[in-house]
C-alpha positions in Angstrom: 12.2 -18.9 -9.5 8.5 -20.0 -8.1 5.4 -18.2 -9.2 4.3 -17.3 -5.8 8.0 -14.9 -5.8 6.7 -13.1 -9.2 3.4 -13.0 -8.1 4.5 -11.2 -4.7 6.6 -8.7 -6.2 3.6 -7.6 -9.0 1.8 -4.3 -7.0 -1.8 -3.9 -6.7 -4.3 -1.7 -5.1 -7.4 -2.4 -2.6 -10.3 -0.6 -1.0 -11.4 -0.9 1.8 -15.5 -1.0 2.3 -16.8 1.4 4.8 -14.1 2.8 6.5 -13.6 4.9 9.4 -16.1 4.1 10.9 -18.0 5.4 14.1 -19.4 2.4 16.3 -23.0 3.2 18.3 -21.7 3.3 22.0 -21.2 0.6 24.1 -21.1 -0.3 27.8 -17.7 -1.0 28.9 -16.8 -5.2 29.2 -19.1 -5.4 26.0 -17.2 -7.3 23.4 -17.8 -6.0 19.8 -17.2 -7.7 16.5 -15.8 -6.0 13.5 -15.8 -6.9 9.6 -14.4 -5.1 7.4 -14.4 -6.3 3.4 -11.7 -5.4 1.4 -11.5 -5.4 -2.7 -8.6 -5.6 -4.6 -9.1 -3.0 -7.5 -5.8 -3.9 -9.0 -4.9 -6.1 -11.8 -2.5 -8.6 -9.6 -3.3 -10.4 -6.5 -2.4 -8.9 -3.3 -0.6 -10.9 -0.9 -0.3 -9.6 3.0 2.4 -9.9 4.1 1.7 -7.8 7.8 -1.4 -6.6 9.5 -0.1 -4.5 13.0 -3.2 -3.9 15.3 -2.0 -0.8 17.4 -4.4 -1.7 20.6 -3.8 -5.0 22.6 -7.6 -4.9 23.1 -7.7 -6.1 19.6 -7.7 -9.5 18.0 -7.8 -11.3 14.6 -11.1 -13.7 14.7 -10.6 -14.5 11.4 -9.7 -13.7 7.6 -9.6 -14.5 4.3 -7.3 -11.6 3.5 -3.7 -13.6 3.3 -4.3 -13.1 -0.7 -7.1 -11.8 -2.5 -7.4 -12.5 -6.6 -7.9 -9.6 -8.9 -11.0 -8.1 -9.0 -12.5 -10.1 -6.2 -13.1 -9.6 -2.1 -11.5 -11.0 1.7 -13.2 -10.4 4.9 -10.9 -9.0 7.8 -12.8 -9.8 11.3 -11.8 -8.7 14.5 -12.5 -8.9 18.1 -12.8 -5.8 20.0 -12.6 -5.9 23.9 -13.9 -3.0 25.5 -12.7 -3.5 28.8 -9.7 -1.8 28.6 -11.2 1.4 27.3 -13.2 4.1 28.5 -14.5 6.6 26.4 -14.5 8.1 22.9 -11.8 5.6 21.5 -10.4 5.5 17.6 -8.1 2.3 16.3 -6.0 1.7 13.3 -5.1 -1.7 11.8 -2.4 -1.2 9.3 -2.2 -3.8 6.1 0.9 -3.5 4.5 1.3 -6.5 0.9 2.1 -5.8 -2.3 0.3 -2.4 -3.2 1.6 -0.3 -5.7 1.2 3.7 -4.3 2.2 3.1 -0.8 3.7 0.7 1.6 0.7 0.2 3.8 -3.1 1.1 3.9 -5.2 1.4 7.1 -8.6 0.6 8.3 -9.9 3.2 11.0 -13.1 2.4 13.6 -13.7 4.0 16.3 -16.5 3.6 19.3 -17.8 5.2 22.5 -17.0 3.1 25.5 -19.3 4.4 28.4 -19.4 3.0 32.0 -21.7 1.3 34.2 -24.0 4.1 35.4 -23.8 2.8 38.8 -20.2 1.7 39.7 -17.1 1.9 37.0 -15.4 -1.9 37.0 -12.0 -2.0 36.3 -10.8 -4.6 33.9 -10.2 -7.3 36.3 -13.5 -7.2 37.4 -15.1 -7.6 34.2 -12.7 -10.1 32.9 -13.2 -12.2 36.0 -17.3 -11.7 35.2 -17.1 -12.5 32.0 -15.0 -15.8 32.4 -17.7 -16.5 35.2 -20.7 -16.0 33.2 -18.9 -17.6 30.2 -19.0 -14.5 28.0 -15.8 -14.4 26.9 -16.9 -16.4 23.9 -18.6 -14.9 21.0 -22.0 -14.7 20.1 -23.7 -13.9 16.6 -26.5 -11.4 16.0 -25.8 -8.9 18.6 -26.9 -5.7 17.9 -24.0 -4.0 19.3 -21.7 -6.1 17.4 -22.7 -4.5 13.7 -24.3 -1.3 14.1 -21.7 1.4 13.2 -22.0 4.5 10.7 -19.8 6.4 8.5 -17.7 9.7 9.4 
């Protein structure tokens, strides 16, 4: 038998910094960056061994959460597209690993996703806008991309 088997099957516990969070509102076709920090507060690594995003609007950017040491921090980022939503909006992102009181734990956000004020695009119009204008990368430092509070 490896280590990495007796190491996997050892629970743990995390926390996860800041959660539920309630994004400022943004104007639909915006793209907004989350990070979310999460400790282990257990004595054994954690290993994850699933994250399920429950929105297709949703995608892993990067993370340094496929095992985090004892006692020390990974960094779960995420890529939120808000041109499929409209409106008051709440996601979950469910990590499930080796913790010890239950088989999963879940970070919450949520954000108001407000229109245009003069003509509502539909998603196809914004996709094809943003691939024009090439905007469909991501950029650092945008104000809409960090500013969130707590519930």
């Amino acid at each position: 038998m490896n280590s990495c088997q007796d190491v996997s099957n050892k629970k743990t516990s995390i926390q996860i910094v800041d959660n539920h969070r309630q994004y400022y509102p943004i104007l639909r076709g915006q793209e907004l960056e989350v990070m979310f920090t999460i400790k282990n507060t257990g004595k054994n690594p954690f290993i994850l061994s699933d994250l399920l995003i429950t929105c297709g609007c949703i995608a892993p950017k990067k993370s340094s959460i496929r095992s985090i040491p004892a006692g020390k921090e990974g960094t779960l980022i995420l890529n939120y597209d808000s041109s499929k939503n409209i409106g008051e909006v709440k996601h979950y992102i469910d990590i499930y690993g080796n913790l010890e009181k239950t088989e999963k734990s879940s970070i919450v956000f949520g954000v108001n996703v407000v229109p245009q004020s003069d003509y509502t695009k539909d998603y196809e119009e914004l996709l094809k806008e943003n691939i024009a204008n090439g905007l469909h990368e991501f950029t650092d430092g945008q104000e809409h991309q960090r500013l969130y509070y707590l519930e």
